[in-house]
C-alpha positions in Angstrom: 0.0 0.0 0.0 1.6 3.5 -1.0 0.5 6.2 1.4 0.8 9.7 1.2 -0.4 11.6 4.5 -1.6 15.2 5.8 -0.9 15.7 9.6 -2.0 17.6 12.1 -1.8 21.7 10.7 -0.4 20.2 7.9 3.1 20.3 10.3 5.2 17.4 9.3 6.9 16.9 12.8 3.6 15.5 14.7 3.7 12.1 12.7 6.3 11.1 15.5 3.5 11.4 17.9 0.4 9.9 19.1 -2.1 8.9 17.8 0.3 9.2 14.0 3.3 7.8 14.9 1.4 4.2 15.7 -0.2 4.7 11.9 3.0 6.1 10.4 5.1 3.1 12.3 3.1 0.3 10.6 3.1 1.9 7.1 7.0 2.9 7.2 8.2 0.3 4.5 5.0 0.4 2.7 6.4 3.5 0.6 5.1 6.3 3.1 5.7 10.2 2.2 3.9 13.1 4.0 2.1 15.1 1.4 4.3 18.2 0.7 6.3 15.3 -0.9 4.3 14.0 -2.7 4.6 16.6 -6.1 8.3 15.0 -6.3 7.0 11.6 -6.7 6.0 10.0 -10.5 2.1 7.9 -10.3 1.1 10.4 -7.8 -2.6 8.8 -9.1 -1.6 5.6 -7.4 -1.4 6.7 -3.6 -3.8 6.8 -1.1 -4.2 10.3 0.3 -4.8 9.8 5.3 -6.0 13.0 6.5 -5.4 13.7 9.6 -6.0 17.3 9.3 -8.2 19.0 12.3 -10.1 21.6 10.2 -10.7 25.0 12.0 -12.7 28.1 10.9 -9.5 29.6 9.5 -8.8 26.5 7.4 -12.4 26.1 6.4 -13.0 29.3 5.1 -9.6 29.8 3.6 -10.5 26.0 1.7 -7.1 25.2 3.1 -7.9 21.3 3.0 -9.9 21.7 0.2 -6.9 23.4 -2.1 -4.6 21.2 -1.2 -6.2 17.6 -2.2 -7.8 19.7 -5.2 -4.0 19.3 -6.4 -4.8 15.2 -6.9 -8.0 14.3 -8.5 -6.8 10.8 -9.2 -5.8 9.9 -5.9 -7.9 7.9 -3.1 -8.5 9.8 -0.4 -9.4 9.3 3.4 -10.5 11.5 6.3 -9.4 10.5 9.5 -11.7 12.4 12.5 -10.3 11.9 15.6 -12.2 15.0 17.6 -15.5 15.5 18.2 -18.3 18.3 16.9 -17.5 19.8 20.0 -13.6 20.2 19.8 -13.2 20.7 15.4 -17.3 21.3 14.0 -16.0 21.9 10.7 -14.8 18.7 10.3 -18.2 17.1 10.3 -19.1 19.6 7.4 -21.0 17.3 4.5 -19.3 19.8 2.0 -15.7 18.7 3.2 -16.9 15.5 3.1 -17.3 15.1 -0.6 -13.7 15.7 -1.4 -13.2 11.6 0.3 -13.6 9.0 -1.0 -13.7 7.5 3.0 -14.2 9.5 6.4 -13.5 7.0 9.6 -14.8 8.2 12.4 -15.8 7.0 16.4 -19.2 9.0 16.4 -22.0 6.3 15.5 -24.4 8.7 14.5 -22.7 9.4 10.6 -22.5 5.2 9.8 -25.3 5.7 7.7 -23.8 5.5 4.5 -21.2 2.9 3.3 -18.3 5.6 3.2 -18.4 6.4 6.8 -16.6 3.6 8.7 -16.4 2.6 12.4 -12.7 3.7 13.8 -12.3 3.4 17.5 -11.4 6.4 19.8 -7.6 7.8 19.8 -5.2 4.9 21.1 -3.5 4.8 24.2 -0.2 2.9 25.4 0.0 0.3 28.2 3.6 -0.2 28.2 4.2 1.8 31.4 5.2 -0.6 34.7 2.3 -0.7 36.8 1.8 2.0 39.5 2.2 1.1 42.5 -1.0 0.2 44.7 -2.3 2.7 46.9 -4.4 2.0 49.4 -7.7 3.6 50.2 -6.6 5.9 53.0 -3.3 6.7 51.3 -5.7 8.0 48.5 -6.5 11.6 48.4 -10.3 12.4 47.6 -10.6 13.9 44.6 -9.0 15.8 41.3 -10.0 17.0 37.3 -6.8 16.6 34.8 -8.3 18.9 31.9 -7.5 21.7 29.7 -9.3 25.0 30.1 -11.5 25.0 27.1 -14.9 26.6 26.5 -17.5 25.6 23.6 -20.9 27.4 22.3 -21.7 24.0 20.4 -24.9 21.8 21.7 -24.1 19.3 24.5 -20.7 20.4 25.5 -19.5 19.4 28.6 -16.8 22.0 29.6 -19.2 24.5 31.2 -20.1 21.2 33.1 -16.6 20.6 34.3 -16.5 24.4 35.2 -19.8 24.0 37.4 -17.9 20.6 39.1 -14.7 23.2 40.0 -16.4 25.5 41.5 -18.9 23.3 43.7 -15.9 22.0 45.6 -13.9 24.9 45.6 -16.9 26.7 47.3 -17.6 23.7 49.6 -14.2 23.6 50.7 -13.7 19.7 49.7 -10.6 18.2 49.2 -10.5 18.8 45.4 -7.0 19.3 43.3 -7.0 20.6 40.0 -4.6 19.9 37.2 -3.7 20.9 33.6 -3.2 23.6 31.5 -4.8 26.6 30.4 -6.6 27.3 34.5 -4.6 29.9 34.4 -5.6 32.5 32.2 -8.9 32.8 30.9 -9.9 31.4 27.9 -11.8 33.3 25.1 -15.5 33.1 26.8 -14.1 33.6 29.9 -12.5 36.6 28.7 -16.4 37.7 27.5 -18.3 37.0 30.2 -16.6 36.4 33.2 -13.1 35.0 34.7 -12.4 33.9 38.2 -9.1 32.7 39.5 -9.2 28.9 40.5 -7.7 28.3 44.4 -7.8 24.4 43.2 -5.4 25.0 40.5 -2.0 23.4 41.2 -0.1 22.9 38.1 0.5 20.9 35.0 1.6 17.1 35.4 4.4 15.5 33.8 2.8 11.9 34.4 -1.0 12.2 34.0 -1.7 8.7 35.2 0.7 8.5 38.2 -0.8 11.5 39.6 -4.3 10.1 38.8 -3.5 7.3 41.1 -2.9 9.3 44.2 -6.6 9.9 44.2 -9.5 8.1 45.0 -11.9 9.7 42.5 -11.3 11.7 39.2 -14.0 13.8 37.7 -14.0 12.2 34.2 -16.1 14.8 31.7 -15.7 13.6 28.0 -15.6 17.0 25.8 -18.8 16.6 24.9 -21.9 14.3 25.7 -24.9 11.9 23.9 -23.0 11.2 21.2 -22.6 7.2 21.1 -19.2 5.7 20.5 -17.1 9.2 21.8 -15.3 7.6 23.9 -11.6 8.8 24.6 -8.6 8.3 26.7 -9.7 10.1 29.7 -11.7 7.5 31.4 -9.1 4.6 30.2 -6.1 6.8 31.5 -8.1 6.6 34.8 -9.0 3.1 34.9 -4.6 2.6 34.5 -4.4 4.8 37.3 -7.0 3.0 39.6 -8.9 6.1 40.6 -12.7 5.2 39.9 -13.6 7.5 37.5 -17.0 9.7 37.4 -18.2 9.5 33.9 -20.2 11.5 31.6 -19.9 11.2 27.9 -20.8 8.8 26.0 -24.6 7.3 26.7 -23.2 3.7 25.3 -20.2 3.7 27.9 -21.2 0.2 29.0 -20.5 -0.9 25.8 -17.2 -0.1 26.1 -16.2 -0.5 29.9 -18.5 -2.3 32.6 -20.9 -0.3 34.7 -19.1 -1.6 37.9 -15.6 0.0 37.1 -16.8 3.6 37.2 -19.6 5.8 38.8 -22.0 7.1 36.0 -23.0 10.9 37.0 -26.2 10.5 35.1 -27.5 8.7 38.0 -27.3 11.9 40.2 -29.4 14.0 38.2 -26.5 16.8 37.3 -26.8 17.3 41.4 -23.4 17.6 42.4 -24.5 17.4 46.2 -26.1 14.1 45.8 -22.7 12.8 44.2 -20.5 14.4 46.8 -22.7 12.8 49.6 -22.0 9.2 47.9 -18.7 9.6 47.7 -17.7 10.9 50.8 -19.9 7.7 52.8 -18.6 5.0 50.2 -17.2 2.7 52.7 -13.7 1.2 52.0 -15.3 -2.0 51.4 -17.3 -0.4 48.3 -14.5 1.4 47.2 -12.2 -1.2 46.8 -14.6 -3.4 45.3 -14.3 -1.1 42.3 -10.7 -1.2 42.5 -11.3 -5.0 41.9 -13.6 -4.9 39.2 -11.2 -2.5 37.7 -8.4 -4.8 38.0 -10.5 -7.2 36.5 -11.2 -5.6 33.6 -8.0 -4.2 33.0 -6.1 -7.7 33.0 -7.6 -8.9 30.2 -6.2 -7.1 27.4 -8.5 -9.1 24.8 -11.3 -6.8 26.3 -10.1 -3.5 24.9 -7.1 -4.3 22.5 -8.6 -2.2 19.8 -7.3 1.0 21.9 -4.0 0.4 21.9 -1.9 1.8 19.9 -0.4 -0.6 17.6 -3.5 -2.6 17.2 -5.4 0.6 16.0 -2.8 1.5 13.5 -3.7 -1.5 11.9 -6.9 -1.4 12.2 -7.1 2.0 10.6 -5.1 0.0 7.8 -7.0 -2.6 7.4 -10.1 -1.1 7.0 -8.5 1.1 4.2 -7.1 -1.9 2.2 -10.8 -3.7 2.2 -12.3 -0.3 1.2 -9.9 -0.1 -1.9 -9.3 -2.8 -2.6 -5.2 -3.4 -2.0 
């Protein structure tokens, strides 16, 4: 299979890193070039054109995506979304979509047509040792790893991540905050309103060690109800053995069991209802998630589609039967 690929902003240094690198690892000796090589090349018509591109309002309006595979009628050509509506909208544009020939993506709702194909949620790696065990009362109570972002798109879940901060900040819980951005306000912050955050400690350089000195993690996918969205967030905390509280996807339990996290649906958005389990969850009951979390998490066979490698080629695979190589 020849393959010629667009990365991230079109910036040729990101197919070293994740999610790329697993993709561009697997297809090194099968003739792979990023695209501004690809004009060099003689039977340009015969490669398959993997975009990876996250289309913003800057590159949709200028047609940046659209000029540049414009240059290759003949080609094959694949769209790759990796973020949700809520993260890149104008990559769900139908427009854009007719310059592909294929568009993977994890959000069930588009696999309506035979060009729109199922492609799991960005990979993560599980080559790290194991952390070491903590045990309950070594466990601090609570923390949110997230960027500072902010969204005006329908069933985001940022503002609901903000509304978590400030709860326990205001309640005087035992609440860390991590990540980057918490800073500085962000751009609707900067409209409406902006508030320093006393939870704020500081960006991590090991996400998933630090996730493990806690006993809970507020796990917020960007967005919610959209089925299949499910990202590394609540798999990061499953590695770190702090029993995540989801919201995200509504099909979760088709992904992870119901007894290896707390789903926040069940406490009606009420923050005070879910603070008031937590806080009398008896170590018995915690560590009973902590088992069905091991559980899950030895078997590999379980969720092997989210590693790294075995996605790359996946992703592969699924091109080759589409075309036909």
């Amino acid at each position: 299979m020849k393959i010629a690929l667009i990365p991230y902003g079109l910036d040729t240094s990101t197919v070293l890193q994740p999610p790329l690198k697993y993709f561009v690892e697997k297809i090194w000796n099968a003739d792979f070039l990023t695209i501004d090589k690809l004009d060099s090349r003689e039977g340009k018509d015969q490669f398959i054109i993997v975009s990876f591109l996250q289309v913003g309002a800057k590159d949709y309006f200028e047609k940046k995506l659209q000029n540049l595979i414009s240059k290759y009628p003949n080609n094959r050509k694949v769209l790759v979304i990796l973020e949700p509506p809520v993260v890149a909208p104008f990559m769900y544009s139908k427009k854009l979509h007719t310059y592909f020939d294929l568009i993977l993506t994890r959000n069930k709702s588009l696999l309506k047509k035979n060009n729109y194909k199922w492609l799991p949620t960005i990979p993560f790696e599980m080559k790290r040792p194991k952390i070491q065990p903590r045990s309950f009362n070594e466990k601090k109570f609570l923390t949110l790893i997230n960027w500072n972002k902010y969204s005006f798109v329908r069933n985001e879940l940022y503002s609901r991540r903000e509304k978590a901060i400030r709860y326990y900040e205001k309640n005087g819980k035992e609440f860390d905050l991590y990540w980057f951005w918490w800073d500085k306000p962000n751009f609707k912050q900067k409209i409406f309103w902006y508030q320093s955050y006393p939870s704020y400690k500081w960006p991590v350089d090991d996400k998933i060690e630090t996730l493990s000195q806690y006993k809970f993690n507020i796990c917020f996918e960007n967005m919610c109800k959209v089925d299949g969205y499910v990202t590394e967030k609540i798999w990061e905390s499953l590695q770190a053995r702090s029993v995540p509280i989801y919201r995200g996807a509504n099909d979760i339990t088709d992904y992870i069991p119901e007894t290896c996290f707390i789903d926040f649906r069940k406490f009606d958005k009420n923050f005070d209802k879910l603070t008031s389990y937590l806080e009398n969850m008896k170590e018995s009951e915690y560590n009973a998630y902590i088992y069905e979390i091991n559980t899950f998490m030895d078997d590999e066979s379980k969720f092997k589609e989210r590693f790294g490698e075995w996605w790359a080629e996946n992703l592969i695979s699924i091109i080759s039967d589409f075309f036909g190589n």
